[in-house]
C-alpha positions in Angstrom: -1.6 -19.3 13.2 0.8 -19.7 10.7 2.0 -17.3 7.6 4.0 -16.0 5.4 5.0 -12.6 4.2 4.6 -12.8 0.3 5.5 -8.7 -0.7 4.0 -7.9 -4.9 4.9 -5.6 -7.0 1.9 -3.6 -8.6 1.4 -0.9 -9.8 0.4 1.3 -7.4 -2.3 5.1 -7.8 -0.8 7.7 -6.2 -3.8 10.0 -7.1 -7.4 10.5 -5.8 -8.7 10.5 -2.1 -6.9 8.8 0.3 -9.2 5.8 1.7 -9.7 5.0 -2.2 -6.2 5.4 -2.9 -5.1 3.0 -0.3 -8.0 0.5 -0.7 -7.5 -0.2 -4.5 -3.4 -0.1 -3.7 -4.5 -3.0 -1.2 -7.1 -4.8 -3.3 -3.6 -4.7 -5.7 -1.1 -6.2 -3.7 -4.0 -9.0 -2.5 -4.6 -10.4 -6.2 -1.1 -10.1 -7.5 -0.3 -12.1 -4.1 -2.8 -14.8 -3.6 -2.1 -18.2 -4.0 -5.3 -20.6 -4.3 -8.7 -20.0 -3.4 -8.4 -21.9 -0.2 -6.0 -19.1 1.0 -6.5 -15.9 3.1 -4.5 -12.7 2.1 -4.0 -9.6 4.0 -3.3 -6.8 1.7 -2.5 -3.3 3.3 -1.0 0.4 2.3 -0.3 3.6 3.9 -0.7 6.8 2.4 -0.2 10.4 4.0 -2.4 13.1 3.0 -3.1 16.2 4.7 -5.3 18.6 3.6 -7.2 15.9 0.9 -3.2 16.3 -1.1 -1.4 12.9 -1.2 2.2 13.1 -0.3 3.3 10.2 -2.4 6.0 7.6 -1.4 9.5 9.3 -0.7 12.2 8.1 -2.7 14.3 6.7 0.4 14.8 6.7 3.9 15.8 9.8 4.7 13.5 11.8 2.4 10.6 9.5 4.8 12.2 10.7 8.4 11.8 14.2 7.0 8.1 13.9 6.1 7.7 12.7 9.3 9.4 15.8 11.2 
């Protein structure tokens, strides 16, 4: 199967439950991305919660290896 990697720039929330956070961040991405109707589109996002708080997006690479620690 063939594709290609078509990356959007949408707005994204960053507030709210996590699995509704990431699902409308998805459904986002899919409709600023889509080409005709004939085509399929994957749309995806991560998000990191613990404790139902959202940790947001760091601001670069090393602020997101020290989330991870």
């Amino acid at each position: 199967m063939s594709f290609a990697v078509r990356p959007s720039s949408v707005e994204e929330l960053d507030e709210g439950p996590a699995a509704v956070v990431a699902r409308e961040n998805a459904l986002r991405k899919v409709l600023a991305a889509r080409g005709g109707e004939e085509e399929w589109v994957l749309g995806v996002d991560t998000v990191v919660a613990l404790d139902l708080e959202l940790w947001g997006k760091p601001p670069n690479a090393e602020a997101a290896r020290s989330t991870l620690r």
